[in-house]
N, C-alpha and C positions, 0 to 999 in steps of 0.2 A: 409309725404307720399313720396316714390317714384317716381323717373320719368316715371315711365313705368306706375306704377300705376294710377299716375296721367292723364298720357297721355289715358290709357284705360279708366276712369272717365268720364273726358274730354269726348269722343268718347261718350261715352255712352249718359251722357247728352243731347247732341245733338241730338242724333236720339230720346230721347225722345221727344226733342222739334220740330225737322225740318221731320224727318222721317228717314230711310234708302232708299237712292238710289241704283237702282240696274243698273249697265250699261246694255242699249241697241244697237244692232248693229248697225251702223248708213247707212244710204240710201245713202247716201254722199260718192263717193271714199275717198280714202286716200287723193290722191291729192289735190281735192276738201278740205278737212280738213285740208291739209296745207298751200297751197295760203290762205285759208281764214284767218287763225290761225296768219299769216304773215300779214296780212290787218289790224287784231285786237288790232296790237303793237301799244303802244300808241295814243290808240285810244278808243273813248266807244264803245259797243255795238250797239249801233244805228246806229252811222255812219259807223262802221264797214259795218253794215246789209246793208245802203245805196249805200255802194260802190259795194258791190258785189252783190246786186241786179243789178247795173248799170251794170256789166261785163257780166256777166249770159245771159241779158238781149242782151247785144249788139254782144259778141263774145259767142255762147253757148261751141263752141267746145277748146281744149286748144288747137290746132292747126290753129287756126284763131289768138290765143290770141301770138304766139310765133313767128308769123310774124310781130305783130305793132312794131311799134317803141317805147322808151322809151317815148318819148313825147306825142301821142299820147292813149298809154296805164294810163300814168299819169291823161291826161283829163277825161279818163274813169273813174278813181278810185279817183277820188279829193277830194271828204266827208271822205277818210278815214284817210285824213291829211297825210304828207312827204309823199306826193304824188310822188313825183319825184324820191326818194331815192327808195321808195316801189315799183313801176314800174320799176327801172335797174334792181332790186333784184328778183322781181317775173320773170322775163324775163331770167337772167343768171341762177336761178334755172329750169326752163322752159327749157333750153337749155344747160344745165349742163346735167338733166334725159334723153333726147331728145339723146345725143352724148352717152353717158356711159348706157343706156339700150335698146336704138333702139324704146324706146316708151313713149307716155304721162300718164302711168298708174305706179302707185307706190305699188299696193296693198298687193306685196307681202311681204314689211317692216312689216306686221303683224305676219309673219313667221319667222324672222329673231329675232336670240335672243338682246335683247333689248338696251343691252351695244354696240355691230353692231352697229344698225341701229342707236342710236344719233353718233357714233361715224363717223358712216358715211354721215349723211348729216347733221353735223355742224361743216364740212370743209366749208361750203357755209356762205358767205351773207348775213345775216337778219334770218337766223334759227339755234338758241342758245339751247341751254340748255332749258330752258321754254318751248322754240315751238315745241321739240321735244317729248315732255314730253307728253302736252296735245295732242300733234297727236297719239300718242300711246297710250293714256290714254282713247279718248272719242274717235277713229277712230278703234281701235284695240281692247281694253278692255284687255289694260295689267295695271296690278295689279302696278302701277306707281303714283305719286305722284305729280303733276304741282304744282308749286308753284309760283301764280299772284300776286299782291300787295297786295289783302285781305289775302290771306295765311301767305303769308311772316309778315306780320303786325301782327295777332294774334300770331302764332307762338312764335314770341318775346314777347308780350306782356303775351302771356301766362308761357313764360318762358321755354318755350321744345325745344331752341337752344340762342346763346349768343343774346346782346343787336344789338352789329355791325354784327353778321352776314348776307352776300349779301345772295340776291334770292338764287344762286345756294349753298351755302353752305348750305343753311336751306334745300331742297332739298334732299342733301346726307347726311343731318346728321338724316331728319325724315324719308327719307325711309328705314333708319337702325333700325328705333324703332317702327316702325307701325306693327299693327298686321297683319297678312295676310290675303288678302282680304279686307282690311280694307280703302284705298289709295284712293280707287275713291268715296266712300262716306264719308267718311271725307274731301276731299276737295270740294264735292260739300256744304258739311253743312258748314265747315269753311267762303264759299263765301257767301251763305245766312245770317250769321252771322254778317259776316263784312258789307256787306249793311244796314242789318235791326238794328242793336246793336253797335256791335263795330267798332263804323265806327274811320274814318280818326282823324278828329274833333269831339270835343265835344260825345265822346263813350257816351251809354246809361248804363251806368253801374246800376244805379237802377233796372233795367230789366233784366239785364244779368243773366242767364240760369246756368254761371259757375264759378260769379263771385268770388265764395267763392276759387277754385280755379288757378285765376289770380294774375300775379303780376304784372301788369302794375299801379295799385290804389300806392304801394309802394316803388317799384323799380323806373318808369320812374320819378313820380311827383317828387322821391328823387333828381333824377338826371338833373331834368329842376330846381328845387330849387341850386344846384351845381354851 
């Protein structure tokens, strides 16, 4: 079978098992989907949730939040782990937008063609390639492709980019093969995947939806016997 072919398979399976995701617009500014997206890094969802429930809660407005200090924005956001690094970062992004557009509102990166906008804000601090991705991916509803640790992990394992390639490579190498339209539910079903089946350790491969085609049973076990 072909890669492509495969790769559409793949696709298909999945939404038989998880569903099709349809993106909705989100109530959340843009910015709001960035600082949080930025909070996320290295970190789980929970805690992430904790800490910016904590922000929310203590500075509602970002113009309360670009006056603290690094120190004290730290103690706000401290569940979300590198507290300290993530409080400089959110702060010089905060006031990076603040100098170079006169306001704390980003929304109009939804407008701006997509190669732009990451290009333009991952001159910054703590917002990569990934962060930029899922802000335009679930804040925008551009046909864009994040790729988190569960992506990047199947991907390889399923053999639709090399064994070594980083996040960002797998990135530009799948949204050159995805079908159109295709981006934002395929990486939501890939993440439901990766949690409930093929996980980290000990994958559930008995259960697996697409195991027939996988090459992680052949190719990695080869390569840990190596």
């Amino acid at each position: 079978m072909k890669r492509d072919e495969k790769l559409r398979a793949v696709i298909a399976k999945l939404e038989e098992v998880y569903g099709v995701e349809v993106w909705q617009p989100e109530k959340r500014s843009v910015l709001n989907h960035l600082i949080l997206t930025v909070l996320s890094q290295s970190t789980s969802d929970w805690n992430r949730n904790l800490a910016w429930e904590a922000l929310k809660k203590s500075y509602p407005n970002w113009e309360d939040v670009i006056r603290l200090s690094p120190q004290k924005l730290a103690a706000v956001i401290r569940s979300a782990g590198l507290a300290n690094q993530k409080s400089e970062r959110i702060l010089e992004i905060l006031k990076w937008i603040k100098k170079e557009y006169g306001d704390l509102n980003i929304d109009f990166i939804c407008a701006m063609p997509v190669e732009e906008a990451i290009a333009t804000f991952t001159k910054l601090k703590g917002i990569g390639i990934k962060t930029m991705n899922v802000v335009l991916a679930f804040a925008c509803g551009k046909d864009i492709f994040p790729v988190d640790t569960h992506v990047h992990r199947l991907c390889r394992r399923l053999g639709f980019v090399p064994h070594n390639a980083s996040p960002e490579k797998t990135h530009y190498l799948m949204q050159e093969k995805l079908p159109p339209g295709k981006a934002f539910s395929f990486h939501i079903n890939l993440l439901k995947h990766g949690r409930q089946i093929c996980k980290a350790q000990n994958p559930l491969c008995d259960r697996c939806p697409v195991f027939d085609l996988c090459e992680y049973d052949l190719k990695w076990q080869r390569r840990r016997a190596e």
